[in-house]
N, CA, C and O of each residue as an XYZ file, in Angstrom:
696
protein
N    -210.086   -171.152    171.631
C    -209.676   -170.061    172.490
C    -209.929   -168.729    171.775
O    -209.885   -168.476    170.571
N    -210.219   -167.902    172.875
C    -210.858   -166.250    171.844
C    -209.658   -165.514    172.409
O    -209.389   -165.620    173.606
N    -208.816   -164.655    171.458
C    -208.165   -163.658    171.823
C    -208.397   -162.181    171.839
O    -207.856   -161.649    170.870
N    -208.985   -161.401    172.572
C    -209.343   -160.224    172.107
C    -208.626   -159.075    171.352
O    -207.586   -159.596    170.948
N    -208.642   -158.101    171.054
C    -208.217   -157.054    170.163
C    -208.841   -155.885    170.596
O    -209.527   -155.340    169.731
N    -208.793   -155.257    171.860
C    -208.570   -154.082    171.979
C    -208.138   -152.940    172.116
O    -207.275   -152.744    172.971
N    -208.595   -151.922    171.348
C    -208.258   -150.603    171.215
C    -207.310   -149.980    171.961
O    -207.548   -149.557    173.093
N    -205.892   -149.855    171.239
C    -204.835   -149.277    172.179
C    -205.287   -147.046    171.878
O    -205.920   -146.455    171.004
N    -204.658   -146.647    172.926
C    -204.502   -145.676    172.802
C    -204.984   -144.355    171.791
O    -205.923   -143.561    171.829
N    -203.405   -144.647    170.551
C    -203.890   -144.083    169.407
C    -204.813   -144.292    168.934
O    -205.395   -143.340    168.414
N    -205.404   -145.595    168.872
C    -206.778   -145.966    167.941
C    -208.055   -145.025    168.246
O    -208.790   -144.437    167.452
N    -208.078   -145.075    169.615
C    -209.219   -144.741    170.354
C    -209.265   -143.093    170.524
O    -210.282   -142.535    170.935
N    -208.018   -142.344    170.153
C    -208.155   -141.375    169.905
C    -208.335   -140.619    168.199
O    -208.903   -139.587    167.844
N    -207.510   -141.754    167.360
C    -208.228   -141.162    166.273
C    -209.629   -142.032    165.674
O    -210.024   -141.937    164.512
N    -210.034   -142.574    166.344
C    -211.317   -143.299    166.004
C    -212.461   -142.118    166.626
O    -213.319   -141.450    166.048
N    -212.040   -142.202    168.078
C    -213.215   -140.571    168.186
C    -213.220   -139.068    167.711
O    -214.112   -138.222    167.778
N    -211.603   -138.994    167.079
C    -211.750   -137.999    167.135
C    -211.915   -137.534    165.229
O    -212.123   -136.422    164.743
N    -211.758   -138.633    164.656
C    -212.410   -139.167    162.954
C    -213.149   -138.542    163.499
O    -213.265   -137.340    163.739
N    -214.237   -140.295    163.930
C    -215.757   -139.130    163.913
C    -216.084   -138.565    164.319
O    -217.250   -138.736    163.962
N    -216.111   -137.791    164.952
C    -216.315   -136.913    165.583
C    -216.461   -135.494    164.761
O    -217.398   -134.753    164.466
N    -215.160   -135.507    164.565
C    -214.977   -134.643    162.946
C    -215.509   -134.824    161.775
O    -215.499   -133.823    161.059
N    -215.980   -135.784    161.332
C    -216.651   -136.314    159.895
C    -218.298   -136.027    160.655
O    -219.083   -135.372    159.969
N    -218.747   -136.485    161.948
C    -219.699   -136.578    162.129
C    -220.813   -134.546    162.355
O    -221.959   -134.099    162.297
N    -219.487   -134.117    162.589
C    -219.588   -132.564    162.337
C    -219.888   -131.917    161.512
O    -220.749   -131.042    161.417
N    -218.583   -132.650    160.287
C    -218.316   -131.674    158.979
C    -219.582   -131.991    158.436
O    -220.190   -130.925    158.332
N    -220.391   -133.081    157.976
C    -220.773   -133.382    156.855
C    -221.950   -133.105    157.065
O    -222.559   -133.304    156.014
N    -223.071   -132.514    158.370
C    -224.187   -131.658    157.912
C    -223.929   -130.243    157.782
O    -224.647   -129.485    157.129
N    -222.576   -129.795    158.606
C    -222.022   -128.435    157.955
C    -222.184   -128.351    156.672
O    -223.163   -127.763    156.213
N    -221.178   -128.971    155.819
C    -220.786   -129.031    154.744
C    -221.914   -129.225    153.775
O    -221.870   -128.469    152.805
N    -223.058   -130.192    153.831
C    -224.660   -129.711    152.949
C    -224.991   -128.842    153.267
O    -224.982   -128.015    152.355
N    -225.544   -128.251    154.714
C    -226.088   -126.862    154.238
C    -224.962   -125.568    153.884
O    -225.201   -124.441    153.451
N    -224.228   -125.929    154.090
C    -223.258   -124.474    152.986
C    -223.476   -124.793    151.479
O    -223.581   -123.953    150.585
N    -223.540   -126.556    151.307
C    -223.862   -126.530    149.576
C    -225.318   -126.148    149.012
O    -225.694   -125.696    147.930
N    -226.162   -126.621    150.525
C    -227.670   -125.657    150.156
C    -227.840   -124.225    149.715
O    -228.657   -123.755    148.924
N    -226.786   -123.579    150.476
C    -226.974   -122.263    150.000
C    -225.823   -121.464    149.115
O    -226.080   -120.367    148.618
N    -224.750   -121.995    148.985
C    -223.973   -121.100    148.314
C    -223.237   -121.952    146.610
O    -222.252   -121.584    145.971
N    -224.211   -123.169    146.313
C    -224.427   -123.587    145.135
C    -225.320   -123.622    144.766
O    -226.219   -124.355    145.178
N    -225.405   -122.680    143.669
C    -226.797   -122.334    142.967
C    -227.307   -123.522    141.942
O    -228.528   -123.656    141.867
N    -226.747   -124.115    141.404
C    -226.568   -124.980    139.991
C    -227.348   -126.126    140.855
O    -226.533   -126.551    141.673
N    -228.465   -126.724    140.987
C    -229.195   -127.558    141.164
C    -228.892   -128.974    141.226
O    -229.116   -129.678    142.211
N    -228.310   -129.414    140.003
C    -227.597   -130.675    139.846
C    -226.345   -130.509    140.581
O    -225.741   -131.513    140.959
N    -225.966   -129.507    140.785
C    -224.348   -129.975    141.202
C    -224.417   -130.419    142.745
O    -223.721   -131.265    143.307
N    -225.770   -129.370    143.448
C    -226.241   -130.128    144.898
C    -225.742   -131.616    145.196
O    -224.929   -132.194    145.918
N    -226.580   -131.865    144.344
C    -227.048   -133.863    144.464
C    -225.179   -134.427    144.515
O    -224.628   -135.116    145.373
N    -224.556   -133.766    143.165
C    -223.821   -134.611    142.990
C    -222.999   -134.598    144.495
O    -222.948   -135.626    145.170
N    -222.163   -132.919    145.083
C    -221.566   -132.841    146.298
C    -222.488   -133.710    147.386
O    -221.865   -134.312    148.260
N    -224.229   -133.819    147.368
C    -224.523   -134.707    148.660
C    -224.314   -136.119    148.412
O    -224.453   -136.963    149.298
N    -223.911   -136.444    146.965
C    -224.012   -138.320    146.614
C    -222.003   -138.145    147.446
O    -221.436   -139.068    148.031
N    -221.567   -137.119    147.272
C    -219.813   -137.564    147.456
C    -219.726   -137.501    149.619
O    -218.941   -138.083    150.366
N    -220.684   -136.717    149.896
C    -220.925   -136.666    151.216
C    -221.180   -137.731    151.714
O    -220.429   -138.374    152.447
N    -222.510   -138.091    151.288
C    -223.008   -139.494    151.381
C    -221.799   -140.732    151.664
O    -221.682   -141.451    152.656
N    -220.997   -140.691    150.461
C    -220.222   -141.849    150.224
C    -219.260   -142.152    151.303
O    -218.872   -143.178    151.862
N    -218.950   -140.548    151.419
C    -218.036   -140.202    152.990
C    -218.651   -140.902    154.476
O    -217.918   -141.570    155.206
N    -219.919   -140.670    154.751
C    -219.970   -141.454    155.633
C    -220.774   -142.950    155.613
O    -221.512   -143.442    156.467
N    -220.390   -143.408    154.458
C    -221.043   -144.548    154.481
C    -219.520   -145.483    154.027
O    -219.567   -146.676    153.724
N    -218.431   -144.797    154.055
C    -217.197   -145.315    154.146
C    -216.649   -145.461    155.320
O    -215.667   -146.089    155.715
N    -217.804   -144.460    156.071
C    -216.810   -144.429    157.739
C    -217.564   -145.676    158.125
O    -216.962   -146.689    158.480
N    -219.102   -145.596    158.047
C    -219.482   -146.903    158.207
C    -219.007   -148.530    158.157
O    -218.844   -149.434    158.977
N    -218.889   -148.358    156.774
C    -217.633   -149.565    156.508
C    -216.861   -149.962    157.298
O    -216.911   -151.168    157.538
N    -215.696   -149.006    158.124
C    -214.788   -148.796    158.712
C    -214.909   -149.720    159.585
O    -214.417   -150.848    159.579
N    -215.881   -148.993    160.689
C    -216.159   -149.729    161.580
C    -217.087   -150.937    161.737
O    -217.141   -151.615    162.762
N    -217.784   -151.140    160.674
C    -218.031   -152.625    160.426
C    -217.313   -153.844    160.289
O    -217.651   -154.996    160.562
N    -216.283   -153.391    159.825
C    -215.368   -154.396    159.534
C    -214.259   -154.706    160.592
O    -213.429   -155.613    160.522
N    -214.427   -153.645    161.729
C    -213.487   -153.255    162.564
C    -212.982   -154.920    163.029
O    -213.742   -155.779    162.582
N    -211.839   -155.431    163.836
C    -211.858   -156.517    163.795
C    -212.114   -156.414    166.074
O    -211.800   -155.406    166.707
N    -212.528   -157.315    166.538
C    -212.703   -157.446    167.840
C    -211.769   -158.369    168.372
O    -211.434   -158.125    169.531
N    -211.105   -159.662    167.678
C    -210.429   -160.619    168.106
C    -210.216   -161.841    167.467
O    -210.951   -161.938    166.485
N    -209.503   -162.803    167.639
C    -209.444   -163.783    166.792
C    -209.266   -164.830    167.770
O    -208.615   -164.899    168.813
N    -210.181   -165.796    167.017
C    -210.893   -167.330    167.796
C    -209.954   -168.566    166.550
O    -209.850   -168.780    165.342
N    -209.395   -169.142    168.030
C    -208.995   -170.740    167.367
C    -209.485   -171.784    168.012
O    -209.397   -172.058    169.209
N    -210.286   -172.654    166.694
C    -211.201   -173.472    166.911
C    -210.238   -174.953    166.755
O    -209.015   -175.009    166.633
N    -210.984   -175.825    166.792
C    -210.529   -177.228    166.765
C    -209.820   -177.021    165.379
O    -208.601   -177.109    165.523
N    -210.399   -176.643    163.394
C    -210.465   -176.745    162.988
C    -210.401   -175.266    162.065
O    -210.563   -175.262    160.845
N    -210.145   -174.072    162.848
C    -210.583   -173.136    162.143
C    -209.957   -171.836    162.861
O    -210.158   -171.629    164.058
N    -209.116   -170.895    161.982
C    -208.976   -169.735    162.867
C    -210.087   -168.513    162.157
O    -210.604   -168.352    161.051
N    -210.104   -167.857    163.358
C    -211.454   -166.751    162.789
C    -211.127   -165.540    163.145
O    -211.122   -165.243    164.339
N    -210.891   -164.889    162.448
C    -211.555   -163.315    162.567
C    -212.442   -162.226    163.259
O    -212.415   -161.177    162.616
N    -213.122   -162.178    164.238
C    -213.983   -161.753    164.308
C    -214.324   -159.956    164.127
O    -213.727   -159.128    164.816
N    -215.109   -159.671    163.349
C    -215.546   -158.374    162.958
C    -216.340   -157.201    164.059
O    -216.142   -157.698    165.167
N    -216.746   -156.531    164.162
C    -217.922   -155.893    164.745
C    -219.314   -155.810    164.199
O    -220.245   -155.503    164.943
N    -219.473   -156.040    163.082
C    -220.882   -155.658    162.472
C    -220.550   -156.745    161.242
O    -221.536   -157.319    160.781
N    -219.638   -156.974    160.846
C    -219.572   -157.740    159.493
C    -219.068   -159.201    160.180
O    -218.503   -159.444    161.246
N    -219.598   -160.171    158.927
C    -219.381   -161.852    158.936
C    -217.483   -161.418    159.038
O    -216.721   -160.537    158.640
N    -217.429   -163.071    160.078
C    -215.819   -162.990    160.651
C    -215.180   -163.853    159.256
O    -215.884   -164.618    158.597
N    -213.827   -163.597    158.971
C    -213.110   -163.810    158.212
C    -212.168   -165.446    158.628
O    -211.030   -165.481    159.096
N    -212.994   -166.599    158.310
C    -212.545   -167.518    158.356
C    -211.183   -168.280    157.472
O    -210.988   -168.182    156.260
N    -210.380   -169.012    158.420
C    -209.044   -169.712    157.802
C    -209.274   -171.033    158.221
O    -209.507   -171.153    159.424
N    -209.268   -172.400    157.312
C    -209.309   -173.300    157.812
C    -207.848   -173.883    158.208
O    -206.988   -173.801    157.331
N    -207.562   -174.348    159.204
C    -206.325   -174.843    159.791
C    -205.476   -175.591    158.887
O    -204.262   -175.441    159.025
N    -205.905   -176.373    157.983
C    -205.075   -177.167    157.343
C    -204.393   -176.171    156.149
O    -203.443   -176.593    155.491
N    -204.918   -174.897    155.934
C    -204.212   -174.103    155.001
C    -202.965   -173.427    155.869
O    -202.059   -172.908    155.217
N    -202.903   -173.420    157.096
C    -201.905   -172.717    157.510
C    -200.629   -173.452    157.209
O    -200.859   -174.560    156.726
N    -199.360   -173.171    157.348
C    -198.136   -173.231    157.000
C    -197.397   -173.112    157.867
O    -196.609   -174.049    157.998
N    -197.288   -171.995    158.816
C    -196.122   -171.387    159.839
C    -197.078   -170.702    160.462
O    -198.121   -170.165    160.090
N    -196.584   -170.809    161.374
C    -197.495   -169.090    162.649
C    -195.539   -168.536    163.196
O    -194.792   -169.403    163.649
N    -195.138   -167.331    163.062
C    -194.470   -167.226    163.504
C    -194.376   -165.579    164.386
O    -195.330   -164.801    164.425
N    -193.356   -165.381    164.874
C    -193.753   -163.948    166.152
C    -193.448   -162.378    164.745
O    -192.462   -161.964    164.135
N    -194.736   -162.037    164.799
C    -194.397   -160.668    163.777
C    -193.422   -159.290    164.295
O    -192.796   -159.322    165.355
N    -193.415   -158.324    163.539
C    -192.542   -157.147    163.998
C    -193.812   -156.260    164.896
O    -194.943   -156.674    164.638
N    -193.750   -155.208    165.815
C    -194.448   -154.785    166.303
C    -194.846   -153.350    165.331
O    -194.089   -152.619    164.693
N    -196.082   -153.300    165.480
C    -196.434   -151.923    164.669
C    -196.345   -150.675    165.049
O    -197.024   -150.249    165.984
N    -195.423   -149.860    164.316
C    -195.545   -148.175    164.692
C    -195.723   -147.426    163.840
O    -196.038   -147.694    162.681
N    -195.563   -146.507    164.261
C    -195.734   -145.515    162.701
C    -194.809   -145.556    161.891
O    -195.282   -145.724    160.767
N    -193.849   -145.498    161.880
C    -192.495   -145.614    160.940
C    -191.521   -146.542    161.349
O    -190.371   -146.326    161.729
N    -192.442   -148.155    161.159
C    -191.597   -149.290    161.399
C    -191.485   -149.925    160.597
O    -191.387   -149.274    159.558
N    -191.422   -151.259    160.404
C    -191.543   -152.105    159.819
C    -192.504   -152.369    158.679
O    -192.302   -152.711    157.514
N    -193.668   -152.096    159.395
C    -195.077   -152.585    158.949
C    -195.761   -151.022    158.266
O    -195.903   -150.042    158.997
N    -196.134   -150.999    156.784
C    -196.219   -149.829    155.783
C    -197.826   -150.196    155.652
O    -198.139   -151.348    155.353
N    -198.596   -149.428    155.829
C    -200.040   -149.578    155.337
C    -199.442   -149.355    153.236
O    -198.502   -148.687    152.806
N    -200.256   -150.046    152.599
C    -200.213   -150.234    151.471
C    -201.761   -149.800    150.736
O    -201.889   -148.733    150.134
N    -202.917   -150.819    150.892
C    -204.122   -150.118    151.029
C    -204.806   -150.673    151.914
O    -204.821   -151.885    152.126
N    -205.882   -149.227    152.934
C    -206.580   -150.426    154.148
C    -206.871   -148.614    154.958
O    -206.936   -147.460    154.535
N    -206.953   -149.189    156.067
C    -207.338   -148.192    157.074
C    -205.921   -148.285    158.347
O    -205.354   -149.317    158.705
N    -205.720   -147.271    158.685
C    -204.324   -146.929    159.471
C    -204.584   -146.605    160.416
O    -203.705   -145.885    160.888
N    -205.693   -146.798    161.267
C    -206.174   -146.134    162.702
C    -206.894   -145.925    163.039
O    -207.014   -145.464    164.174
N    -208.004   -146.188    162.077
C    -209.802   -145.668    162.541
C    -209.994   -147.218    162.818
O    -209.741   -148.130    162.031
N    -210.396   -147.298    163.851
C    -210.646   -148.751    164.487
C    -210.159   -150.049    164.731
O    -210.664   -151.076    165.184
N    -208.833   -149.675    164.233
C    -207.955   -150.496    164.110
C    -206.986   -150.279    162.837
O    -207.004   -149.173    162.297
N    -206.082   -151.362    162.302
C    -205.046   -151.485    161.233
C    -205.541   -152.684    160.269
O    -205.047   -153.793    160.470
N    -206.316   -152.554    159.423
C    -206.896   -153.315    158.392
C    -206.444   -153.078    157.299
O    -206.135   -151.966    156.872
N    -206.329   -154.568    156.497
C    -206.288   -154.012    154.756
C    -204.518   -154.741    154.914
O    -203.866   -155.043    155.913
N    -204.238   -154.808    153.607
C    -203.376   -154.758    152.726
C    -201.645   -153.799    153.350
O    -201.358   -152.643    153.042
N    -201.015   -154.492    154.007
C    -199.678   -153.977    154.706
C    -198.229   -154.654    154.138
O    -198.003   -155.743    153.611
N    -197.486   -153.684    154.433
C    -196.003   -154.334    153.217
C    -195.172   -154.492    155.017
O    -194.958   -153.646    155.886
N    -194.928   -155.838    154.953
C    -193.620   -155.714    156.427
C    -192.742   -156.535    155.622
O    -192.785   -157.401    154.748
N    -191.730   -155.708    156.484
C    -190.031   -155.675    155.602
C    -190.147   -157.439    156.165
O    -190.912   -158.074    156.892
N    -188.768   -157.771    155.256
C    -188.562   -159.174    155.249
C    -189.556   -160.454    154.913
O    -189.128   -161.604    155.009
N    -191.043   -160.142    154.473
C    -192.442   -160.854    154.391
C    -192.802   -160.670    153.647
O    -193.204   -161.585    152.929
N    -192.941   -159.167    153.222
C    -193.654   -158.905    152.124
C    -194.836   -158.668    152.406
O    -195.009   -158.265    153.556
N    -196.198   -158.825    151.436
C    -197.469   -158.056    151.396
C    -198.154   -158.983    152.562
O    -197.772   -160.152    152.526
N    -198.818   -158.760    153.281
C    -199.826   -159.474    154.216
C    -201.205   -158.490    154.297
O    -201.378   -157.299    154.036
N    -202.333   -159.845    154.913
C    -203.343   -158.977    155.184
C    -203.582   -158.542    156.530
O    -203.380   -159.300    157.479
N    -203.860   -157.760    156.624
C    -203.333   -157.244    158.609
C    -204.598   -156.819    159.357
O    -205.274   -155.842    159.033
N    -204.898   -157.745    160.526
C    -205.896   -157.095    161.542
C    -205.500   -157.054    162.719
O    -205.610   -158.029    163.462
N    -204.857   -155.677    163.174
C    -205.120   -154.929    164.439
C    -205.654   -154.141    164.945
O    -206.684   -153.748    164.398
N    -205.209   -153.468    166.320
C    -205.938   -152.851    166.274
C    -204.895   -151.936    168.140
O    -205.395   -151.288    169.059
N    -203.284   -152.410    167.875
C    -203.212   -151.670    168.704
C    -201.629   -151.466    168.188
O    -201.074   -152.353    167.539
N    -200.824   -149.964    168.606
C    -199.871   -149.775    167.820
C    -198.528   -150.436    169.066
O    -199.138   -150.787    170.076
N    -197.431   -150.607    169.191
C    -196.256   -150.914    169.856
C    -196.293   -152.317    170.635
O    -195.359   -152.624    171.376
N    -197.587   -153.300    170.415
C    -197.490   -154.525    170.402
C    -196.849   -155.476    169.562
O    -196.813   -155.198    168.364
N    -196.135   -156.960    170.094
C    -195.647   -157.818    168.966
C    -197.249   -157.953    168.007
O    -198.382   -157.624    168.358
N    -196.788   -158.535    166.773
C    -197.752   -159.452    166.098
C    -197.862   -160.659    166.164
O    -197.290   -161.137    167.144
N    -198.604   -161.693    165.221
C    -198.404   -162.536    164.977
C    -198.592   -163.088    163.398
O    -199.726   -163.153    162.925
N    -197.711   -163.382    162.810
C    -197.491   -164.189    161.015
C    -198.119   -165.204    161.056
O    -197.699   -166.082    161.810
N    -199.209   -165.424    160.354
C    -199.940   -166.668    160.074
C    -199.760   -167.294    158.327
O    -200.561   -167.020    157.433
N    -198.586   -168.123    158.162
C    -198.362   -168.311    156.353
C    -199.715   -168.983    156.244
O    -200.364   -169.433    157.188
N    -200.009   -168.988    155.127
C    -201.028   -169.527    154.411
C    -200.002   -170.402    153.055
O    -198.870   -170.159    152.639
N    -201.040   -171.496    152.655
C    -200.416   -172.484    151.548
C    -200.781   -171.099    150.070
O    -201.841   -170.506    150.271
N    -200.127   -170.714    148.962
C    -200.803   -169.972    147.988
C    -201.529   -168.835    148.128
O    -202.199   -168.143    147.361
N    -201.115   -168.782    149.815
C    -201.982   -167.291    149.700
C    -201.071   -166.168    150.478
O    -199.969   -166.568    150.856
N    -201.397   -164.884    150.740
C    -200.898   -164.152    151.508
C    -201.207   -163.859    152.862
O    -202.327   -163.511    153.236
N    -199.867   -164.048    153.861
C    -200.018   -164.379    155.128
C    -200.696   -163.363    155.679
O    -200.742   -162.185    155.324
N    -201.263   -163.955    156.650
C    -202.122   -162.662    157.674
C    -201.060   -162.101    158.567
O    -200.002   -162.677    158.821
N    -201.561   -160.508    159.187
C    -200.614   -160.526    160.365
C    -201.663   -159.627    161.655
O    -202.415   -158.653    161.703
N    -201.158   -160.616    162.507
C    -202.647   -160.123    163.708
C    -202.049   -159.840    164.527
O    -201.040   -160.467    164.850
N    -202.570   -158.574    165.266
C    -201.920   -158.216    166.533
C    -203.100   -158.499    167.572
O    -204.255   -158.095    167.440
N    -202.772   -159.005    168.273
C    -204.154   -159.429    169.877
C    -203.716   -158.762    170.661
O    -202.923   -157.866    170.373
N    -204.054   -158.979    171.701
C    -203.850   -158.527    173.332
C    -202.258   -159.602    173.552
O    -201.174   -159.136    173.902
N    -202.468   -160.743    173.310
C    -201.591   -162.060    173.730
C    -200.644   -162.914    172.945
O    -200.494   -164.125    173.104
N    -199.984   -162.109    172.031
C    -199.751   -162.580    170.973
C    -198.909   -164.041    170.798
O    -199.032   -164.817    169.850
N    -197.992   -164.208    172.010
C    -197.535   -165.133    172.669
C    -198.420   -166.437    172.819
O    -198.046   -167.568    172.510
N    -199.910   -166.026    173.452
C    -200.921   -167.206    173.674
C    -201.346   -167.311    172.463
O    -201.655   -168.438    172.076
N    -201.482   -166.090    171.484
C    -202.050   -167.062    170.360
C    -201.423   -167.927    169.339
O    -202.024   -168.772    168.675
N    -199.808   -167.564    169.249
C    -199.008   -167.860    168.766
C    -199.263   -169.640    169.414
O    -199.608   -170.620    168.754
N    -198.933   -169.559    170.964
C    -198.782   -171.341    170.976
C    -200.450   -171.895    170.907
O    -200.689   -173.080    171.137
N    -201.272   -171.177    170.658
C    -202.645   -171.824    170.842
C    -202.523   -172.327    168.904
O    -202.832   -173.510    168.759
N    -202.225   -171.764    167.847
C    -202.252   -171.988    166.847
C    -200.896   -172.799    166.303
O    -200.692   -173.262    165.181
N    -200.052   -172.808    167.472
C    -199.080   -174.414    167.203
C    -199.518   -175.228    167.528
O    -199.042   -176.289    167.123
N    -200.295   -175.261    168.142
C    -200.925   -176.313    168.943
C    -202.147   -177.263    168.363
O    -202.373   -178.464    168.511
N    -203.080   -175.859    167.389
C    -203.954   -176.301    166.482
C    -203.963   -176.678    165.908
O    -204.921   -177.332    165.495
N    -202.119   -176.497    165.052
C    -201.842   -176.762    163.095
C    -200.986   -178.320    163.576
O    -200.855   -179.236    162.764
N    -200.648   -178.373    164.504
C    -200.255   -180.146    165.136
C    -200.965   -180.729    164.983
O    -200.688   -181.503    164.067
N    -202.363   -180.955    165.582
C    -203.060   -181.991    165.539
C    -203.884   -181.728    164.579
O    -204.743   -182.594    164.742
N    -204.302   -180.896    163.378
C    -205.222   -180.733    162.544
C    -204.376   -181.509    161.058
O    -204.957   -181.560    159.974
């Protein structure tokens, strides 16, 4: 079963309105260093830190997540531009109903991305502790996926309910 993950609200406004802004600043921002840095080398270095800038936004949205698929054997990730982030079923532990994400809830970005295309990366939720988190919409439930030795995921879908019993359903018979 595929659950999708789309773009609530906030996302979709600071996702266009990021780039939008980055996609502005940063030929502004070389030609002002074309002309009002004289020092030759120091050019390169401000266009290598420009550079890095949008080839981080890139990232961003490569990794963005679209939805998550449970297979006979396998829960998945799926990315936008990057390979999906596979879990094989027999590592899971618990799937249980997560806290919903807001800005000053539960759920603390730690390191990751907080709104450009979603909620990725590395998140502290009270009572759990560190998880790795792919959403991608804010005032929805989640869902806690334990892992055996590892750190639990926490996914927010469209359905969190369906994916919740689609992945009781999976870790039963697997």
């Amino acid at each position: 079963m595929r659950f999708p993950m789309t773009l609530g609200t906030f996302t979709r406004v600071t996702t266009v309105g990021t780039l939008v802004l980055i996609g502005l600043m940063l030929p502004f921002q070389y030609l002002v260093v074309l002309r009002h840095i004289p020092v030759p080398g120091l050019k390169f270095v401000v266009l290598g830190v420009l550079c890095l800038v949008a080839l981080s936004m890139l990232f961003t949205v490569a990794i963005a997540p679209r939805a998550v698929r449970v297979g006979a054997n396998k829960l998945s990730v799926e990315r936008l531009f990057w390979p999906d982030f596979e879990l094989p079923l027999r590592q899971v532990t618990g799937v249980e109903a997560g806290p919903v994400i807001t800005m000053l809830g539960k759920v603390r970005r730690i390191a990751g991305n907080g709104g450009l295309m979603g909620f990725t990366g590395l998140f502290h939720v009270a009572d759990v502790g560190l998880v790795r988190c792919w959403a991608t919409r804010l005032g929805l439930p989640t869902v806690i996926v334990r892992r055996a030795d590892q750190r639990p995921l926490l996914l927010g879908v469209d359905d969190p309910a369906g994916l919740m019993a689609a992945l009781r359903r999976a870790t039963h018979r697997a």
